[in-house]
BADRENDREN-692112 format. One record per residue (C-alpha): z, y, x. Coordinates in pm, 1 decimal. Example, Ala and Ser with C-alpha at 12.3 -4.5 7.8 and 13.67 -1.06 7.14 Angstrom:
2
REC         c3         c2         c1
REC      780.0     -450.0     1230.0
REC      714.0     -106.0     1367.0
END
This chain:
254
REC         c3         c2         c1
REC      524.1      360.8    -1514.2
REC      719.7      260.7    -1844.6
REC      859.3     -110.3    -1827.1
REC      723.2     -350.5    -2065.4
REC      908.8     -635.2    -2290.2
REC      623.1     -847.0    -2148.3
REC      613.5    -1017.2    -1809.6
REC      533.0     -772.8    -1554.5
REC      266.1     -947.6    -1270.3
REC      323.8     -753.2     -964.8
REC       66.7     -799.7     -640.7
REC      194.8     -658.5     -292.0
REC      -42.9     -659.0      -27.1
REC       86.9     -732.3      296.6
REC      454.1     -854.2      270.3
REC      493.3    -1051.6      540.5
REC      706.0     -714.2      722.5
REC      782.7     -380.3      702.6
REC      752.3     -174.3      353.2
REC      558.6     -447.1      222.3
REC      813.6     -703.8      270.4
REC     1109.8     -453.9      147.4
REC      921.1     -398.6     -156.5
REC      878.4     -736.9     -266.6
REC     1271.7     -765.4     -181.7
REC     1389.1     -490.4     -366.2
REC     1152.0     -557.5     -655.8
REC     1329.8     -917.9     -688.0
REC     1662.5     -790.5     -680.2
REC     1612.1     -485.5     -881.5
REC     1309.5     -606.7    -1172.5
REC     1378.5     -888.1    -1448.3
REC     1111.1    -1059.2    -1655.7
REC      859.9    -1020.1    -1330.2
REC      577.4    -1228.5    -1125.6
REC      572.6    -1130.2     -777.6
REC      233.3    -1203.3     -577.8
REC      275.4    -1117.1     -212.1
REC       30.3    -1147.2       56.9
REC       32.9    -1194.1      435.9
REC     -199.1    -1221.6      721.0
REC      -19.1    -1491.5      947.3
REC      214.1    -1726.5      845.3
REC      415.5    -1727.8     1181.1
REC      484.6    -1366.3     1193.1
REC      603.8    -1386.5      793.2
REC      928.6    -1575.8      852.7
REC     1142.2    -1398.5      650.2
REC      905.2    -1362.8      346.2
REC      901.7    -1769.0      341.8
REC     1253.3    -1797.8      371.7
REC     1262.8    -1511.0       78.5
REC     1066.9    -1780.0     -143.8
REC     1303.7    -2085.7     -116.5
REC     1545.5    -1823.9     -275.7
REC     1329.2    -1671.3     -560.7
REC     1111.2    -1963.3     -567.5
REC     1021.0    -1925.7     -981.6
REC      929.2    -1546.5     -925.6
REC      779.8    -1560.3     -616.4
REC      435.6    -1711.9     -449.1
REC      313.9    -1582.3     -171.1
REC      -78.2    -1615.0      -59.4
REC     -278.8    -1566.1      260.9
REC     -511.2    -1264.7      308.9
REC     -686.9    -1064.1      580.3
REC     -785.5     -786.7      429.1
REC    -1038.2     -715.6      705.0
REC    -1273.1     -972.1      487.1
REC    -1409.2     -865.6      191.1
REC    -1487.6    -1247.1       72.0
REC    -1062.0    -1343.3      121.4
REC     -991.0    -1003.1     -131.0
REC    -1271.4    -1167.3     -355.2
REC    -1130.8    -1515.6     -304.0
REC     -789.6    -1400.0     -361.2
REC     -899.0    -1192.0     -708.1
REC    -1068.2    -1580.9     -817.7
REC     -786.3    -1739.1     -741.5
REC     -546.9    -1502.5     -928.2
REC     -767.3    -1549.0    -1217.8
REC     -673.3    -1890.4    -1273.7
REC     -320.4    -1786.0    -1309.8
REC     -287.6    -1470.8    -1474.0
REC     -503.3    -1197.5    -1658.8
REC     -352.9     -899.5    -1599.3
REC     -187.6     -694.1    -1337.2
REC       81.3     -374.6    -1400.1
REC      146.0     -271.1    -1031.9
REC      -67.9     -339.0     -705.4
REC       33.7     -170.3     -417.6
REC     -155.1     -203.4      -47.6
REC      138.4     -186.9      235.1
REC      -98.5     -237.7      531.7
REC     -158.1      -12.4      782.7
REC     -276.9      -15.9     1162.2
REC     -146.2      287.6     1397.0
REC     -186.7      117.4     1778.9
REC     -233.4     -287.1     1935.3
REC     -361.1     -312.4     2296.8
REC     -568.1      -52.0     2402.7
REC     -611.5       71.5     2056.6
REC     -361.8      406.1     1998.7
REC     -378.1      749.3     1831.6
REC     -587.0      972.4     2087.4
REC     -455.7     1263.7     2171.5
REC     -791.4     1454.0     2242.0
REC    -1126.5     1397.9     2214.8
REC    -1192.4     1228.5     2576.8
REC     -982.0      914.5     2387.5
REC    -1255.5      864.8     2123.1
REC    -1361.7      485.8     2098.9
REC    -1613.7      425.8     1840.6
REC    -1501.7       74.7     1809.8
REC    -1141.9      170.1     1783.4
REC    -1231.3      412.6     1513.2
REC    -1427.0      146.0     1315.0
REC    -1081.1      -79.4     1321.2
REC     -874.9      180.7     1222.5
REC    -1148.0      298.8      902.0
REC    -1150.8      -77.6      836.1
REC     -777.4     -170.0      806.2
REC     -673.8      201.2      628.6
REC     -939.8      257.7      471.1
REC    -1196.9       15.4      319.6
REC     -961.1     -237.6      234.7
REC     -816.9      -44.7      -61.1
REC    -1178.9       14.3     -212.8
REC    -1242.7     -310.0     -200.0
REC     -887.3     -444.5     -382.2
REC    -1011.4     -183.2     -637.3
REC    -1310.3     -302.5     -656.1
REC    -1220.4     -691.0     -688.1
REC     -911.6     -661.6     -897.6
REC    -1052.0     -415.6    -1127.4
REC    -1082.0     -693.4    -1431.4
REC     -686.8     -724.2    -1416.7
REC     -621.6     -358.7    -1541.3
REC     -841.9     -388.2    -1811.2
REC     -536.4     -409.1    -2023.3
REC     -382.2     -159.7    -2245.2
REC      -44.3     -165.2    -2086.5
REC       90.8       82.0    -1853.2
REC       -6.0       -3.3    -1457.2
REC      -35.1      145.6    -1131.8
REC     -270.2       85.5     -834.9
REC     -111.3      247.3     -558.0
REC     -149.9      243.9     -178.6
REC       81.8      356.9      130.5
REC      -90.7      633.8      304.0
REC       23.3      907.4      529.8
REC       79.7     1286.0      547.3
REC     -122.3     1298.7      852.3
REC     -382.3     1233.2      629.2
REC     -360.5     1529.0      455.0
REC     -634.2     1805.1      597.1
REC     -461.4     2060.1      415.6
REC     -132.2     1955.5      597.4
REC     -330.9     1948.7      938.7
REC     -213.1     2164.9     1240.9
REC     -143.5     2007.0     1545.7
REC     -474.2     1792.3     1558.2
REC     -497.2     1459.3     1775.6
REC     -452.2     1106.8     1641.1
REC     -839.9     1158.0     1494.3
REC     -861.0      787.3     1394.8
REC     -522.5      720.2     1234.6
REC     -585.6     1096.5     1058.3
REC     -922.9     1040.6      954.8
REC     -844.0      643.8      799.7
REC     -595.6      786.8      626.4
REC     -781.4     1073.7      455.2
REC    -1042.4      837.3      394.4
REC     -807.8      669.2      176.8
REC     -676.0      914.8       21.2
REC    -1064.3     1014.1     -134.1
REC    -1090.5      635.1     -195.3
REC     -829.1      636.8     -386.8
REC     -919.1      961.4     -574.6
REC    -1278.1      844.4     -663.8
REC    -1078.7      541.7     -764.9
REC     -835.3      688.1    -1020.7
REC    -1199.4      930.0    -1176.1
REC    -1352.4      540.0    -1212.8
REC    -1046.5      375.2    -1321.0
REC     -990.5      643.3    -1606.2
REC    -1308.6      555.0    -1749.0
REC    -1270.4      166.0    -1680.5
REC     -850.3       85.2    -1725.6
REC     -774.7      423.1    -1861.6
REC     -396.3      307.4    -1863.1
REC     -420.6      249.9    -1493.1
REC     -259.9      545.4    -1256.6
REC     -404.3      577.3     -926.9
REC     -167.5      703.1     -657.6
REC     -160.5      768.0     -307.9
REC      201.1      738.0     -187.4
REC      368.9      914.2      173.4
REC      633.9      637.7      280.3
REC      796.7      888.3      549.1
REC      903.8      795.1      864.1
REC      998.5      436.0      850.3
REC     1192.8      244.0     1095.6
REC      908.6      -20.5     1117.6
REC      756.9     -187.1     1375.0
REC      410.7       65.3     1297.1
REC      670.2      375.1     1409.9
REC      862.9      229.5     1665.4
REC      653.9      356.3     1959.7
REC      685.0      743.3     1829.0
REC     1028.6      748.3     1688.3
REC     1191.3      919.6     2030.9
REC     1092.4     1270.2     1869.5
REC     1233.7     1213.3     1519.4
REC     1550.6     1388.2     1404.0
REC     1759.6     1078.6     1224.5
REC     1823.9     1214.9      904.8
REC     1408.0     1196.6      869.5
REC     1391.0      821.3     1024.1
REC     1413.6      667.2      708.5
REC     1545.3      255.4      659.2
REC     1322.5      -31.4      510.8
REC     1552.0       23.7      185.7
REC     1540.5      356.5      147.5
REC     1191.9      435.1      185.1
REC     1156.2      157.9      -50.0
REC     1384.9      281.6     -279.0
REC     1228.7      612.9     -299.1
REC      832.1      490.5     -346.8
REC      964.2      252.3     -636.6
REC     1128.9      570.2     -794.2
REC      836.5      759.8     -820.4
REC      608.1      429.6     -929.3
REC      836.2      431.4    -1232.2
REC      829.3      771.1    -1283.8
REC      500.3      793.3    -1259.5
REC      246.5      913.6    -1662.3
REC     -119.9      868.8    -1652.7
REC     -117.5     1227.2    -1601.2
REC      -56.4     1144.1    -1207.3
REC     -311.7      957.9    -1178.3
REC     -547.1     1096.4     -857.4
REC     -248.4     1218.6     -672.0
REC      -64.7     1253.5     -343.6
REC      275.3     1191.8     -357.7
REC      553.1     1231.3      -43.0
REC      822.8     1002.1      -37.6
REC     1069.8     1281.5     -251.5
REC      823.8     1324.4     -547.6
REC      642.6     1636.2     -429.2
REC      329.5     1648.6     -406.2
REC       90.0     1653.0      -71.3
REC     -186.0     1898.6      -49.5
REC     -537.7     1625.4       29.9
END
């Protein structure tokens, strides 16, 4: 995505920790001449992304949003509206891997149909539906991306040790969201690229439980994971639009 002369408005969804949170760092110390719109779920576990606003308070404002409610991502897109008209990068940080009983099964005998439900509704639906409601701000004729974080695991193509079906199947989900997505968006904001984006493994709170088995030269920091997505977002020509990307550029088979 080419930077503009223009003020660049710049939405990440779900801030408050994790890659969302160390994007909406790095893009502050790293972008000039932006507007940085960052969202979180509860205000007591999003500390650090207050205390991040007393610092950058002119670039920075920072909204609530579950993203389990389509009417919030509708309120949110209204309320945006008032403020500004267009949007050049949007990217969806959230994701849900295990809370309480709810982890990746390991075989079929795990399946929960509620559990699965939570996991389509967090990974999955929530993108659509930012697409859907924040269409009207990449109406514009300047370069933008819509991107979201998915996961290689959500790659069938990548596919062969099985297990984690709902984590797996949320994720590919996404991925063909985000593919019918870019076919709409070409027609609708043809200046819009539509990515899919594989962070890695992360040292985030989301990993934490499955990091024992990881080799530390592929347990990847905040920063550099970070680092890494924003270098392909910038990188990125409307020709890219529709695609998978891993965290080194190349890209995933769906």
């Amino acid at each position: 995505m080419n930077t503009s002369p223009t003020q660049q408005n710049i939405l990440i969804i779900g801030a408050s920790r994790g890659i969302g949170f160390g994007f909406v760092k790095m893009l502050l110390e790293q972008k000039n001449n932006i507007k940085l719109y960052a969202t979180y779920r509860d205000q007591e576990t999003a500390g650090d992304l207050f205390k991040l606003q007393l610092e950058y308070s002119s670039f920075l404002n920072l909204l609530q949003l579950d993203i389990t409610h389509e009417e919030q991502i509708d309120n949110l897109a209204k309320q945006l509206k008032n403020e500004i008209s267009d949007i050049h990068l949007l990217v969806n940080c959230v994701g849900f891997l295990q809370k309480g009983n709810i982890k990746p099964e390991k075989s079929l005998r795990h399946i929960n149909s509620e559990n699965l439900l939570t996991y389509f509704k967090i990974n999955s639906t929530a993108t659509v539906l930012l697409a859907k409601y924040f269409l009207p701000f990449f109406r514009h004729s300047e370069p933008s991306v819509f991107a979201a974080v998915s996961a290689k695991v959500g790659s069938i193509g990548d596919n062969y040790l099985g297990g984690w079906y709902g984590y797996r199947a949320s994720k590919t989900a996404l991925n063909m969201f985000l593919k019918n997505i870019s076919i709409e968006y070409k027609r609708t904001c043809p200046h819009t690229i539509v990515v899919a984006l594989h962070p890695g493994t992360t040292d985030t709170d989301l990993s934490k439980p499955f990091q024992r088995n990881v080799p530390p030269e592929k347990l990847f920091s905040v920063e550099r994971t970070v680092n890494q997505l924003l270098n392909i977002i910038d990188n990125l020509t409307e020709n890219d639009t529709g695609q998978f990307f891993s965290w080194d550029g190349s890209r995933l088979p769906w």
